[in-house]
C-alpha positions, 0 to 999 in steps of 0.5 A: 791957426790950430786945427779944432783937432788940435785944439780939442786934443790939448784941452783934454791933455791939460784937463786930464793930467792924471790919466795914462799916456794916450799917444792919440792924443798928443800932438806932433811938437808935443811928441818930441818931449822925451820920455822919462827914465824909470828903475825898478830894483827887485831883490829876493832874500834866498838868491836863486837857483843859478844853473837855472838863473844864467841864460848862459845855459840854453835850458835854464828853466828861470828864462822861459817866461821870458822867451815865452812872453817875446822877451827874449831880446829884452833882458842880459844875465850877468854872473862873476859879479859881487861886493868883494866884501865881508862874507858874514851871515848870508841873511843878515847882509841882503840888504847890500844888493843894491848899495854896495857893502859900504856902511851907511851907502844909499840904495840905488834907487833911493840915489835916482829918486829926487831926480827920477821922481821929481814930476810924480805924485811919488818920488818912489815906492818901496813894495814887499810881497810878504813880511821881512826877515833880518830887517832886510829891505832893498832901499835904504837912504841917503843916511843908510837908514833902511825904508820900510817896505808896502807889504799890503796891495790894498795898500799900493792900490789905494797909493795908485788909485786914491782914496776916499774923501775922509782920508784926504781931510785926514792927509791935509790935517796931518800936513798942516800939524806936521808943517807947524810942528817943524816950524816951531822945533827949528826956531827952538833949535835956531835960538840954542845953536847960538849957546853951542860950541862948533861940534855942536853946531854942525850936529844942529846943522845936520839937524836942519838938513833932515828938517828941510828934507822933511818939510820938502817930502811935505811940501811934495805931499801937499802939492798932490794932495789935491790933484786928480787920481788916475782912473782905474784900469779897465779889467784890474781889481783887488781880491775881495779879501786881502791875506798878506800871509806868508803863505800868499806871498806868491799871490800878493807878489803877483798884485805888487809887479800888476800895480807897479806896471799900472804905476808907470803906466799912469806916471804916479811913480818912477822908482820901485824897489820889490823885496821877495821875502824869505818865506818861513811857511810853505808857499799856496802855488795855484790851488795847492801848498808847496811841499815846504817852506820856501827857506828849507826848500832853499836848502835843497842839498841839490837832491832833485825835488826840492830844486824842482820846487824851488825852481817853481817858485822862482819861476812865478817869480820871473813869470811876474816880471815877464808880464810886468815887462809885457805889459809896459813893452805894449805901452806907448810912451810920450815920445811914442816908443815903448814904455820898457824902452825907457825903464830899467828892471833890475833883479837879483840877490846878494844871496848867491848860493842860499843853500850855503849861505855864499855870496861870491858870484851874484844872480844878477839881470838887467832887463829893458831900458833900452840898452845893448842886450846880449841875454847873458855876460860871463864877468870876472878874472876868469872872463874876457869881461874883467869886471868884478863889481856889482856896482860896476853894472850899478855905474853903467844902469846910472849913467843910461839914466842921464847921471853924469857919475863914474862912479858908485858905492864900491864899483872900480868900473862899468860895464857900459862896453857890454850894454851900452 
């Protein structure tokens, strides 16, 4: 027979199932569910600064919030990783960080978002923190279709937290147009492909794929859209004017790593992909203007201020995940362990040198998700480590997740002998 403790606590974890985790809560049988993977994929469009980025060097400046946050032990820099392709405009190819450098490949994490987001009000999120140069998101689909990216917080919030009562009658309109819409258009589709020869209809079939994919986004909608938002965070609130220019990238930045952190913390999404943009203004850092732009300053020549700038601002950058990674590493997940345990952060550029435009030799870092750290890992020809591919790390972060894949866009290996 329960106990009325029991009893009490299962009647209100089914009658709050939007709330965040409260381990309290939760019973003994129910502790043992296992945890869910999340991935969170942040890119900036102008690399980093590298002899700051490695923790190979005992000094670099872009570790300390790290260490200073008690994460010491919680993240692995990796260099002599690249795509080993085309070279071309540095700018115009950041997109590939987390595809590979083959046409038309999906994203990292738009691969792991059906399963990954399958249980979540949403099977991923796409967040920028200002206005994108070069049509140049981090997450494209399966098709290799870039997804444009959240660029507001007010925007993320309202996704989190829910909005009023009009918006969801406006929703729920939508759902029902779009969904009879999609009907009709299929059975006009249907009806022609028995006119057509075999080229044509395998372009008919393709056709009905995209169809079903969208009707299965709608039918995903639909099933949330009547469903209890979590509530708000104690202590969390929206500015009270919203600017998203260029200049406020870094303030805007600091809200998009806050509500990701509350996202997972209230399971309303699993997968996020962050675009650091390129800033073509000089950059509002606390109280004052940067001394230029974050693009000239990426250009530094190495003449010593410009790098001390530019390293300031890639270290509000690392100060963001810092607290990010803090706040889900005090988090309790449902099987009681820390909520980084079971959440890969990975960030990086296909940038790797913005002061020339190269891209040999990647700013890469994998942080929390529970895997073998060693704070940083030397890879290529000329390394113990002969891994050369981005996508070998690609590989490894896929197959910590629960995917039985050996492989992915343009990897050759995996570094699972270093971190797993």
């Amino acid at each position: 027979m329960n106990s009325p403790n029991t009893t009490n606590r299962r009647r209100f974890l089914k009658g709050a199932l939007a709330l965040p985790t409260l381990p309290s809560l939760i019973s003994a049988a129910e502790a043992k569910i296992a945890a869910p993977k999340r991935l969170v994929c942040v890119g900036t469009q102008l690399g980093w600064y590298k002899p700051d980025f490695f923790a190979s060097n005992a000094d670099a400046r872009l570790i300390k919030p790290f260490d200073k946050a008690g994460l010491g032990d919680q993240f692995t820099t990796i260099s002599g990783l690249d795509h080993k392709g085309p070279t071309g405009n540095g700018h115009a190819l950041v997109y590939t960080l987390f595809t590979g450098q083959i046409p038309g490949s999906v994203s990292l994490d738009q691969m792991v978002a059906p399963k990954l987001g399958a249980d979540t009000r949403y099977e991923s999120l796409q967040l920028s923190a200002g206005e994108l140069r070069n049509n140049a998101p981090m997450s494209l689909n399966s098709n290799g279709i870039p997804l444009p990216p959240i660029i507001r917080p007010s925007e993320v919030f309202a996704r989190i937290f829910g909005s009023s009562a009009t918006d969801l009658k406006r929703q729920n309109y939508l759902l029902e147009s779009g969904r009879s819409m999609l009907d009709e258009v299929t059975g006009d589709a249907r009806r022609l492909s028995t006119q057509l020869g075999r080229e044509d209809k395998a372009k008919l079939d393709e056709y009905f794929t995209s169809v079903r994919e969208v009707e299965r986004k709608l039918t995903r909608r639909r099933d949330w859209l009547d469903k209890p938002f979590a509530p708000l965070e104690p202590g969390f609130s929206l500015p009270p004017e919203e600017n998203v220019a260029e200049a406020m990238m870094l303030i805007n930045e600091d809200l998009m790593w806050d509500m990701m952190a509350l996202a997972i913390k209230n399971d309303s999404c699993r997968v996020f992909s962050l675009t650091i943009p390129l800033g073509g203004a000089a950059l509002i850092m606390g109280d004052h203007a940067m001394s230029a732009s974050y693009h000239v300053l990426s250009h530094h020549g190495n003449k010593k201020s410009k790098v001390d700038d530019l390293v300031a601002v890639e270290t509000a950058h690392m100060a963001g995940a810092a607290r990010f990674m803090k706040a889900l590493k005090e988090a309790r997940d449902v099987d009681g362990s820390s909520m980084l345990d079971n959440t890969t952060l990975l960030i990086g550029s296909a940038m790797a040198d913005a002061a020339k435009h190269r891209r040999v030799d990647y700013p890469l870092m994998v942080a929390g998700g529970g895997y073998q750290h060693k704070r940083h890992i030397s890879c290529g020809a000329d390394n113990e480590n002969k891994n050369e591919m981005a996508c070998d790390l690609y590989v490894t972060v896929l197959q910590k997740m629960g995917f039985e894949m050996d492989s992915f866009s343009s990897s050759q290996s995996n570094l699972n002998g270093e971190l797993l």
